[in-house]
GUMI-429240 format. One record per atom (N, C-alpha, C, CB): residue number from 1; chain; atom name; x negated, y, z. Coordinates in steps of 0.001 Angstrom, whole numbers, plus 500000, padded with zeros to 6 digits. Atoms other than C-alpha are relative to their C-alpha. Glycine has a CB too. Layout:
% GUMI-429240
 num chaine atome      X      Y      Z
 NUM      A    CA      X      Y      Z
...
END
This chain:
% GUMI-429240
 num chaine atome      X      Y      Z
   1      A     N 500817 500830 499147
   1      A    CA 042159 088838 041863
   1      A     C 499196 499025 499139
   1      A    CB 500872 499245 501026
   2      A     N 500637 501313 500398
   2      A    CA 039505 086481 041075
   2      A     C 500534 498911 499622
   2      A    CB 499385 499579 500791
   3      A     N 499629 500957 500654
   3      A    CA 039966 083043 039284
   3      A     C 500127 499324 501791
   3      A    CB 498886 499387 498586
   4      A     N 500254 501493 499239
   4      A    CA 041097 080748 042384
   4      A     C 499423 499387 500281
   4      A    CB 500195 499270 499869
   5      A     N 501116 500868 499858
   5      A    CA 038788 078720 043954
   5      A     C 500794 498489 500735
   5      A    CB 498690 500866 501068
   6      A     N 499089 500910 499380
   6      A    CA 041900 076671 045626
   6      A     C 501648 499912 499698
   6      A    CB 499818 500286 501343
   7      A     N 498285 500401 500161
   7      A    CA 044821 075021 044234
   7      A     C 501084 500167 501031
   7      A    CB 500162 498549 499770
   8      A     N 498778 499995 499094
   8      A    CA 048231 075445 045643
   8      A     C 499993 499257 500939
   8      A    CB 501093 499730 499478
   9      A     N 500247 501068 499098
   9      A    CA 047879 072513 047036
   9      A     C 499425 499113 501070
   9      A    CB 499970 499724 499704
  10      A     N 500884 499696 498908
  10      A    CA 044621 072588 048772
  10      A     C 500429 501624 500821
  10      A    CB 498378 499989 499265
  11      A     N 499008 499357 499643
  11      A    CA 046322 075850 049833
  11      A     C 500961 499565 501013
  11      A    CB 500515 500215 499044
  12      A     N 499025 499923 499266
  12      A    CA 049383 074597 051219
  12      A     C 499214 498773 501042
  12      A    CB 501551 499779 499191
  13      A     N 500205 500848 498802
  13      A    CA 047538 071926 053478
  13      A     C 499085 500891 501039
  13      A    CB 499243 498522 499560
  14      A     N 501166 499084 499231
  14      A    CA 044799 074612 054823
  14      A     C 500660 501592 500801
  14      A    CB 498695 500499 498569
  15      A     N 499342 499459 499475
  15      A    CA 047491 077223 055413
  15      A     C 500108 499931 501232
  15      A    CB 500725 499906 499571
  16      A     N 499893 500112 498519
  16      A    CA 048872 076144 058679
  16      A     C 498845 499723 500983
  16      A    CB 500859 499028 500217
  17      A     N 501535 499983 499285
  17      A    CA 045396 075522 059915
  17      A     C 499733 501457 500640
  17      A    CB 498672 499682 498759
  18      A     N 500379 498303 499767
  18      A    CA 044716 079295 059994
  18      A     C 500657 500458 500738
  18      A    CB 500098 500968 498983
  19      A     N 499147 498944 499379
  19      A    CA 045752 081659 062241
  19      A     C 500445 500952 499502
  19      A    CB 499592 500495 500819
  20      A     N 498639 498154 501050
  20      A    CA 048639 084512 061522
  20      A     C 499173 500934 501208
  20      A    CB 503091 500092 500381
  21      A     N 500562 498950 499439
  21      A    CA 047101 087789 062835
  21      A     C 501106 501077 499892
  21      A    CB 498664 500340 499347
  22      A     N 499168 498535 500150
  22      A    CA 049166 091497 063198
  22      A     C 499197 500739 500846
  22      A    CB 501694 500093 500501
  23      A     N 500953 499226 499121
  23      A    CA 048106 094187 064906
  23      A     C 501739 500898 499540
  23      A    CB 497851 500590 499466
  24      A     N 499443 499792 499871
  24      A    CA 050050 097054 065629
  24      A     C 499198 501849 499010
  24      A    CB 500492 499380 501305
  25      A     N 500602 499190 501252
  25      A    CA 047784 099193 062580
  25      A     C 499948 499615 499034
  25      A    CB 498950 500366 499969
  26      A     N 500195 500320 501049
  26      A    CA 046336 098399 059459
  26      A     C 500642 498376 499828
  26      A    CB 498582 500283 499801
  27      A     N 499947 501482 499994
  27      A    CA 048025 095002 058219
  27      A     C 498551 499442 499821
  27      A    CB 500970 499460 498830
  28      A     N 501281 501229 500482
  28      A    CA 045411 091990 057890
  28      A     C 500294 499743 498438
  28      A    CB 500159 498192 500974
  29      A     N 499831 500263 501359
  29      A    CA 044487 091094 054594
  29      A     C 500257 498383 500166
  29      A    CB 498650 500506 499019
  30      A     N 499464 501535 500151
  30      A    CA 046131 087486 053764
  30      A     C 498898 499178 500195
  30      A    CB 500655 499607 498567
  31      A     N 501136 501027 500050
  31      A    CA 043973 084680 054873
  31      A     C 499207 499144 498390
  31      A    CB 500722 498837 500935
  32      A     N 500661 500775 501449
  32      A    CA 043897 083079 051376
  32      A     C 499183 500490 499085
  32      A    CB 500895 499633 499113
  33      A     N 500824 499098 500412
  33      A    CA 042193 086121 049871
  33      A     C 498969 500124 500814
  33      A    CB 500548 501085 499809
  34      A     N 500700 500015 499016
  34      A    CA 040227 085945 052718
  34      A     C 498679 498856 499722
  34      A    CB 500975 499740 501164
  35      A     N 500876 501451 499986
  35      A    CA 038930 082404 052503
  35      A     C 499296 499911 498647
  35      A    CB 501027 498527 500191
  36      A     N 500368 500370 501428
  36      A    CA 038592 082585 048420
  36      A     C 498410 501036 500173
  36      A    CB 501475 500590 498531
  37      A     N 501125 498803 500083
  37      A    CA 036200 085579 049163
  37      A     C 498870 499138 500479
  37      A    CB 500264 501514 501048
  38      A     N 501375 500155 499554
  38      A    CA 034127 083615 051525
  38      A     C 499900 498553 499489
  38      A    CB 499695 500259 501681
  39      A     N 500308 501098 500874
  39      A    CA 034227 080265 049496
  39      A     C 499211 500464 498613
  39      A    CB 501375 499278 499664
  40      A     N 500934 499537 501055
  40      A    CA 032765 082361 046728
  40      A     C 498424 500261 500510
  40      A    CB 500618 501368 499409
  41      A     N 500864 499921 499314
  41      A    CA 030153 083564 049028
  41      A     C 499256 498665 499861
  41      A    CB 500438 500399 501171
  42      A     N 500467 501521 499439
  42      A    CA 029061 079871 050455
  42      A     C 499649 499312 498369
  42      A    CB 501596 498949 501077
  43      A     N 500609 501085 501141
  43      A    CA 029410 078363 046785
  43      A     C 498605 500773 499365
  43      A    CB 501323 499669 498538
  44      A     N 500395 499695 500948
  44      A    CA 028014 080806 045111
  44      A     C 498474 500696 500205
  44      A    CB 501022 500687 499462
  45      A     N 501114 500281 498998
  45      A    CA 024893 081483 047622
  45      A     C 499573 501572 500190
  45      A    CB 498650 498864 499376
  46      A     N 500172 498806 500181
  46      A    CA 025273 085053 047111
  46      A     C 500107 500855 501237
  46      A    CB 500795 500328 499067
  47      A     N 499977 499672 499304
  47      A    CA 024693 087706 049514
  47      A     C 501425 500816 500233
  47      A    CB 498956 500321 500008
  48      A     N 499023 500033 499611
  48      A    CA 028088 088953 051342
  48      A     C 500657 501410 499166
  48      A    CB 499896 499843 501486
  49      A     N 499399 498717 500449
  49      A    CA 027741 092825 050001
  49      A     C 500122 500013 498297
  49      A    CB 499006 501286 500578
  50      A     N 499942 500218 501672
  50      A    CA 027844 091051 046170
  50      A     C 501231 499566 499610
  50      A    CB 498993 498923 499402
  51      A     N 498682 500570 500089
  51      A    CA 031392 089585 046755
  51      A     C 500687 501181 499177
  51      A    CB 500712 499635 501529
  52      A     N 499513 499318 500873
  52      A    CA 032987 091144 043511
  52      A     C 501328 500730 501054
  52      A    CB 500349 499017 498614
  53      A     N 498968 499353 499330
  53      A    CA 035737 093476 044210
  53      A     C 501447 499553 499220
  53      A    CB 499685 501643 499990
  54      A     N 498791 501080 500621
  54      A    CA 038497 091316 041946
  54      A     C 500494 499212 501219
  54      A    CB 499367 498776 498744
  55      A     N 499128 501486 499056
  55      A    CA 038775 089041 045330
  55      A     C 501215 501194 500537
  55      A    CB 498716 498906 501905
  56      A     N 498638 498743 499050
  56      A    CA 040970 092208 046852
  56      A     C 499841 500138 501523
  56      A    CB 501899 499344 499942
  57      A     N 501146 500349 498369
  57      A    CA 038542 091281 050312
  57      A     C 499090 501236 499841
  57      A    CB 498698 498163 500003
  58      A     N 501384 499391 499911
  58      A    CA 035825 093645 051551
  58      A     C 499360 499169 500280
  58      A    CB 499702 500988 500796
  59      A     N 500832 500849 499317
  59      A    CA 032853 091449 052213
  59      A     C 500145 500451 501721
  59      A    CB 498419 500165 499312
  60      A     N 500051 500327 498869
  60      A    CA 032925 092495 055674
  60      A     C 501084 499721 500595
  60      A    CB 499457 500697 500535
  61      A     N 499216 500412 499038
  61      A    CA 036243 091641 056733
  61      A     C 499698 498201 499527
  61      A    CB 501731 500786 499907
  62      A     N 499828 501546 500611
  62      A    CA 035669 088055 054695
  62      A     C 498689 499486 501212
  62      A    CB 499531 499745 497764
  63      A     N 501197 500294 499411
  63      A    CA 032388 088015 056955
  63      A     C 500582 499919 501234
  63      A    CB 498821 500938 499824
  64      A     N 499275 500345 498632
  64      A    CA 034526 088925 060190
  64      A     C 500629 499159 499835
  64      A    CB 500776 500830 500636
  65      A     N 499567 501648 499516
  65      A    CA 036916 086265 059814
  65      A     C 499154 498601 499624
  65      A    CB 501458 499677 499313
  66      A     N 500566 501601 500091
  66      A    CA 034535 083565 058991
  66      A     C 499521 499983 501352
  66      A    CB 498675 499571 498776
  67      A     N 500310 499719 498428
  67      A    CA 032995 084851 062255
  67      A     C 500804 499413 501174
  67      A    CB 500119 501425 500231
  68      A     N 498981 500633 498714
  68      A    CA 036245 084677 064429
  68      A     C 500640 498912 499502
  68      A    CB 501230 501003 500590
  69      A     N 499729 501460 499751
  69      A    CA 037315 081526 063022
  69      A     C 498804 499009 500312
  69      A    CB 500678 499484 498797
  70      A     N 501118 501294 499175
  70      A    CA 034028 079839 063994
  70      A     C 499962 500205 501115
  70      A    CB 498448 499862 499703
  71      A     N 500160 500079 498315
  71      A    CA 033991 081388 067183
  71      A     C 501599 499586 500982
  71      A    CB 499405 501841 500539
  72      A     N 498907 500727 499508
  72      A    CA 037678 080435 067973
  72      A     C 499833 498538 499177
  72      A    CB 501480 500853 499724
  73      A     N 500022 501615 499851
  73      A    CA 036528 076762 066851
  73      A     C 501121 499269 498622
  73      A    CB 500740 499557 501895
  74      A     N 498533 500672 501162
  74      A    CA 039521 076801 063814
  74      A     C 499220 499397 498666
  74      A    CB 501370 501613 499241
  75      A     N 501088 500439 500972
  75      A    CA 036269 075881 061321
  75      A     C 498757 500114 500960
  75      A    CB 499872 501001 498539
  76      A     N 500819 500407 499185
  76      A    CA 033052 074431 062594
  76      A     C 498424 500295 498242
  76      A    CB 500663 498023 500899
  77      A     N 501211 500441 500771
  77      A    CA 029550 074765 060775
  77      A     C 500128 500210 498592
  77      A    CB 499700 498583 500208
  78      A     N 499855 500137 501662
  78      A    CA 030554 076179 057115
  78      A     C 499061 501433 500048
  78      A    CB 501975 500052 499077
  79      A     N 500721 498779 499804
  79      A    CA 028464 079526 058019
  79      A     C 498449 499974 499333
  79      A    CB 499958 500250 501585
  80      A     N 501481 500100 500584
  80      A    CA 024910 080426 056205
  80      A     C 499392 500055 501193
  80      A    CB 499437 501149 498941
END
């Protein structure tokens, strides 16, 4: 995986924020791989299908959950 973009510590406070997902198919990929993907995105101003493949994210699931956590309200306004 990519270099971290979030300490343990910013980590362990942003954790419980997030929602746990399952399904009864494919597991979900871990939110924290999730979020690093689309914090690379946002910092790094790059378009979504450039998100290296080191994060262990596809850009489009990092793109769907930024999606359904803005539209379930769990993050507000961090979207391009």
């Amino acid at each position: 995986m990519a270099k971290p973009m979030l300490s343990d510590e910013q980590w362990a406070k942003l954790e419980p924020l997030l929602p746990k997902y399952s399904s009864a198919g494919r597991p979900w990929k871990e939110n924290r791989a999730v979020l690093e993907g689309i914090l690379w995105v946002l910092k790094s101003g790059a378009r979504w299908r450039d998100l290296p493949p080191d994060f262990g994210v596809s850009p489009a699931t990092c793109w769907r959950r930024l999606r359904r956590w803005e539209e379930s309200k769990t993050i507000e306004g961090v979207g391009p």
